[in-house]
N, C-alpha and C positions, 0 to 999 in steps of 0.2 A: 847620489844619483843611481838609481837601479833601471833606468828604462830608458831609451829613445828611439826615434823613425827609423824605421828601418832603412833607406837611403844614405841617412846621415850615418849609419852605422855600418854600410856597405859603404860607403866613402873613407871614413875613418878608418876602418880596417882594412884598407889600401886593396880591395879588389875591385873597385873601379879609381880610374883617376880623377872624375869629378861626379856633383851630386848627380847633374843632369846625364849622364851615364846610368848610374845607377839607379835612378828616376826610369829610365828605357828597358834596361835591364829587367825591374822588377814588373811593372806594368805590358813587357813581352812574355812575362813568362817564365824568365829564366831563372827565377828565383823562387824557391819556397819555404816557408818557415811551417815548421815542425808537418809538412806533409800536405800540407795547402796552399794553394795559390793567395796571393794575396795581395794589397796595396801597396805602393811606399810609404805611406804614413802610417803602418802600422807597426805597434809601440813593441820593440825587440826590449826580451828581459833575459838575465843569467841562466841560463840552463838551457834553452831554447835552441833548437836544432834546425840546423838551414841548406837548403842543396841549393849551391849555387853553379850554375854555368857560363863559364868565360870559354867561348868558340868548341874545339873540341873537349876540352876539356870540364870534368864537374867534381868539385870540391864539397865535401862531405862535412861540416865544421857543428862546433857546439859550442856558444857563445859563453864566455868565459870571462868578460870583460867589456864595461861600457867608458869610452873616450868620448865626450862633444867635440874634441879638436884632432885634425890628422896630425899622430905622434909620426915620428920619425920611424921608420922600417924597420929598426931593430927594436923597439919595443911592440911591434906587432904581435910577437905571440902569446902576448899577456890580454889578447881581446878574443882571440879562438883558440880552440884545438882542432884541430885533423885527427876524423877517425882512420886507424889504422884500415882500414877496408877500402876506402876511399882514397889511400896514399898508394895500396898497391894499385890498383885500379888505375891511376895515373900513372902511375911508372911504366903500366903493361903498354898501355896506350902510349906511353912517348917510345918505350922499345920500338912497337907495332909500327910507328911513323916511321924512326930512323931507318927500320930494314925498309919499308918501301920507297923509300929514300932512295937507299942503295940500290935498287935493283935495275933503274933506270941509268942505262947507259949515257954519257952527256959525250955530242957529237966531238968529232977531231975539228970541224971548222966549223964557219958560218955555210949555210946554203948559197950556192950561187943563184946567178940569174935564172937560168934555165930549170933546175931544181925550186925556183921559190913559186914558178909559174906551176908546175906539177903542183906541189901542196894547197896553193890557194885553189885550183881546179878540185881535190881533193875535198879540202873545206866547202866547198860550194856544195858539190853533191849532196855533202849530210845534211 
């Protein structure tokens, strides 16, 4: 077997949890093979280059293997490779979250009464 749907093959290679996912995914957009937009039934072969985006994140992969059945997670990287560009590029990006993560102060209590009226008067104006 050297070819299948591309859904069933973004299913299989566990970056979506089901086809109908990956059915959304691709038909939004968020997914392109070798630099084009394209369907979910189209037919992904070995060598074939794919940008895919899960929220913020987007994975840079080169198809390296075709499964018709979802294997288990440890045999997943026998179906892609991550290019190196694309792994730093995620790393910078989860750094980038965790510091502004951190920068937000988290309060000492809950807001009382009289303070939750101030904020919702707050919210209204914008």
């Amino acid at each position: 077997m050297d070819s299948i749907r591309l859904d069933k093959w973004l299913w299989a290679a566990r970056f979506f949890k089901t086809r109908p996912l990956a059915t959304e995914a691709v038909n939004g957009g968020r997914v392109h093979l070798n630099g084009h937009r394209v369907k979910p039934g189209r037919v992904v072969q070995i060598g074939d280059e794919l940008r895919i985006q899960r929220g913020p994140m987007t994975y840079e992969v080169i198809v390296k293997g075709i499964n018709k059945q979802r294997r288990p997670a440890s045999e997943m990287d026998q179906l892609y490779e991550e290019t190196p560009a694309s792994i730093e590029a995620r790393q910078q990006l989860a750094e980038l979250r965790k510091m502004a993560a951190g920068t937000r102060a988290a309060p000492a209590r809950r807001p009382n009464k009289h303070e939750r009226k101030h904020i919702v008067r707050f919210k209204r104006k914008q």
